[in-house]
N, C-alpha and C positions, 0 to 999 in steps of 0.2 A: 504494500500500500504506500504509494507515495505523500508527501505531506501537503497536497493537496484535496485529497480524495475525501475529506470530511470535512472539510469549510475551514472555515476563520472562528476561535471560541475566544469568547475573553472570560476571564477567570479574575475575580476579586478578591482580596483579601489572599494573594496568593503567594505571602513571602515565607508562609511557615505552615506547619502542621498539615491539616487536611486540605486548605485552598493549595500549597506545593502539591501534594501526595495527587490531587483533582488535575492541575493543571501537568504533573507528567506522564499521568493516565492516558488524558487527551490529545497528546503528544505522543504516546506511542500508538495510540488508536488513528493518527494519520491529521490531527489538527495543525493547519498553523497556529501558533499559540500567541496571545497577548497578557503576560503577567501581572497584573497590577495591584500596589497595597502602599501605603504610607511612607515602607520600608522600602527604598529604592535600591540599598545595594545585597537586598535579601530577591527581591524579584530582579535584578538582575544575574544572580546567582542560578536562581528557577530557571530564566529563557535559556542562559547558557548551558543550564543540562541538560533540558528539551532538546536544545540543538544536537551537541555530545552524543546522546544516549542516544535519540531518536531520528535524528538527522531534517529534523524537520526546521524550518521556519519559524524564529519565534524573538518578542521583544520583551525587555519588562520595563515597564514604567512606573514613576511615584502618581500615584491619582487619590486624594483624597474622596471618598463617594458619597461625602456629604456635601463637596462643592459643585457646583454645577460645569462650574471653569474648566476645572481637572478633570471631570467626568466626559463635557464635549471634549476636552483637547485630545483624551484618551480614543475616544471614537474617531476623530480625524485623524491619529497617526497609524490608529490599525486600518483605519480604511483604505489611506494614504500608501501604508510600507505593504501590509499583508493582502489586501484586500476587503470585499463585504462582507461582513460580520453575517455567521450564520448561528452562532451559540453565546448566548451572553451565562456565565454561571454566577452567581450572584450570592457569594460565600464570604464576602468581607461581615465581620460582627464585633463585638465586645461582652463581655460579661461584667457587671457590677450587681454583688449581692449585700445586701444586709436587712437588718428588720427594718419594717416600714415607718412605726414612728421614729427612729432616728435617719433617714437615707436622708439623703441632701436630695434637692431640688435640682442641681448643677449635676448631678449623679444619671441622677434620671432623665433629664433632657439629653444627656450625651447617651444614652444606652438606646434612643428612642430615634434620637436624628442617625446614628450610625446603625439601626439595623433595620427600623423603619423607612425613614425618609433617605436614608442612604439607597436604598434597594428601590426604591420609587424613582429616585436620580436618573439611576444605573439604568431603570426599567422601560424609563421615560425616552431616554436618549437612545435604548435601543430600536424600540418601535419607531422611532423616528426614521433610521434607517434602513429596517423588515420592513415596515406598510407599503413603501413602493414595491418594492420588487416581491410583495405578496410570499414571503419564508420567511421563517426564522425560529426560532426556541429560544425561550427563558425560562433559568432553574433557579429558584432560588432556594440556598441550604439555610434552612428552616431548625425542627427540634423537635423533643418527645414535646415540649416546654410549650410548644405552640398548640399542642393537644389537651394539656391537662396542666394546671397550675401548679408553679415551683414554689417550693417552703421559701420564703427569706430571697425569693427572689423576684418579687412581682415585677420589678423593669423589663427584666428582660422576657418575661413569661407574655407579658403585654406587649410588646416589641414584636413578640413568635409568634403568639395571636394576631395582632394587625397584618402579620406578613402572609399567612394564608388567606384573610380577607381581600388583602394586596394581589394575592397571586388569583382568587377565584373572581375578580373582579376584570384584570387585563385578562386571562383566558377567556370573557364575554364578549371583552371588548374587542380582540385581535382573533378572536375566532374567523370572524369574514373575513378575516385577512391570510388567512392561513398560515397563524403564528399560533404555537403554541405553549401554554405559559405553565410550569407547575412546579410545586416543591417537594425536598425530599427531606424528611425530621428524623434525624441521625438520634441513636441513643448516646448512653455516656462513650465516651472516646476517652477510654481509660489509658492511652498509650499516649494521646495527645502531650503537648507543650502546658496548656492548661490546668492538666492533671499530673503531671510530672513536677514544674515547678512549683504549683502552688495549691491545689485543690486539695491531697493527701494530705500534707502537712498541717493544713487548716484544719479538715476533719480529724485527723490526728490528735489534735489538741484540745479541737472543741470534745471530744468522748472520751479523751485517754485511750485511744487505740493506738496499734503500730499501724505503719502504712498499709503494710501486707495483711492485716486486718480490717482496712477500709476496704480496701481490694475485693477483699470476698464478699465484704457486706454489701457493697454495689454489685459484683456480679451475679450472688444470690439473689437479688430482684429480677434477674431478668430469665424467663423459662428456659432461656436455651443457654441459658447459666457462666455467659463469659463478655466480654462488652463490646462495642461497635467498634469495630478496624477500621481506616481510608478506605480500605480495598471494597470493605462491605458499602460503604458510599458509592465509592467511585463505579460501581458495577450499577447501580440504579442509576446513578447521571448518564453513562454512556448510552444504557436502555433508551431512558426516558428519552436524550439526546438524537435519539437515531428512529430510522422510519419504522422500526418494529412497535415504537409506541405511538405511529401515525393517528390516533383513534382516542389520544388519551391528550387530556387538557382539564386543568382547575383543580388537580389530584392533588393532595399530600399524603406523599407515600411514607409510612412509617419504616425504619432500618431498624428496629431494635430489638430484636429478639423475642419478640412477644411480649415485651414492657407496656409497651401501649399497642391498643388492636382496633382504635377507632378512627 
């Protein structure tokens, strides 16, 4: 498969964990690739392995996706160097937790502009592009969080939520257009950067467990008893990504082991 033969994706929040792990999936599956997250010399890292590994076609750039600025510049340099954009994957996010009467105001508008209105930017500027030429796919990675409410974490739980209302709302709109828009709500990604530097240790402290004792206490919640890998993502994005899920729009598919079933 040449690095032409699956279009142009752009991938967000792709300087680290699952947005990387997404975006060299897409790159071996034949994308040219455009990497983009805050981190500019983390997504320049990403395109140059794409290219390396997969011989494909690929840029990475700094794009913030809560700007609008950086968001079109981003779309005119991929349209410009790679070509028309056929996959927007829509995986940039943040997490801030704590109890609700103490969260700062400042907390929560930034949890809410970067995973909501950030994804609306990114989402915006897509269709701009797709509606003429009648193709395109938007995925936005989503969460169990956006199904069922988080302890101690209502920002981002309500960020998850809106983003499926987000995604079942363009899949109405860009359905006559022959775009189609859906997400995919990953369980815990207990291998991630997230939960490596910071999430065990927290829970660690707040129960008096060891790591390896948080470890199990998350994976015993989920039936198939072990937690979400990139890999188990990245195989639902290529799906949804590609014409075998020609028929499928407005969905959020859950990844999670039988965590959540709704």
């Amino acid at each position: 498969m040449s690095a032409s033969d699956s279009g142009v994706a752009i991938v967000t929040g792709a300087g680290q964990g699952l947005g990387e792990a997404l975006a060299l999936r897409l790159a071996g599956a034949g994308y040219s690739l455009a990497a983009a997250d805050v981190r500019e010399e983390n997504v320049q890292r990403v395109a140059l392995a794409a290219t390396e590994q997969h011989g494909t076609a690929a840029l990475g750039m700094r794009a913030d996706v809560t700007s609008e600025d950086d968001v079109a510049a981003l779309f005119a340099r991929v349209e410009a160097e790679l070509g028309p954009v056929d996959l927007l994957v829509a995986n940039a996010g943040i997490l801030q937790a704590g109890e609700t009467a103490t969260f700062p105001l400042e907390s929560w508008r930034r949890v809410i502009d970067v995973n909501l209105t950030g994804y609306f930017v990114c989402a915006r500027e897509a269709a701009r592009v797709m509606v003429p030429r009648r193709r395109g796919v938007i995925l936005q990675i989503n969460s169990k969080s956006g199904k069922k409410g988080s302890f101690r974490n209502a920002a981002y739980a309500a960020s998850k939520f809106g983003g499926i209302g987000l995604t079942q709302s363009l899949a109405l709109e860009l359905a006559p257009h022959n775009i189609r828009v859906n997400a995919v709500c990953p369980g815990n990604l207990l291998d991630s950067p997230l939960w490596q530097d910071s999430l065990y240790e927290q829970y660690a402290r707040r129960w008096n467990l060891t790591v390896e004792e948080v470890r199990r206490k998350y994976e015993e919640q989920v039936p198939l008893g072990r937690g979400c890998t990139y890999d188990d993502v990245a195989n639902v994005v290529l799906f949804l990504a590609s014409e075998a899920a020609a028929y499928m729009t407005g969905q959020a598919i859950n990844v999670t082991g039988g965590q959540e079933m709704r």
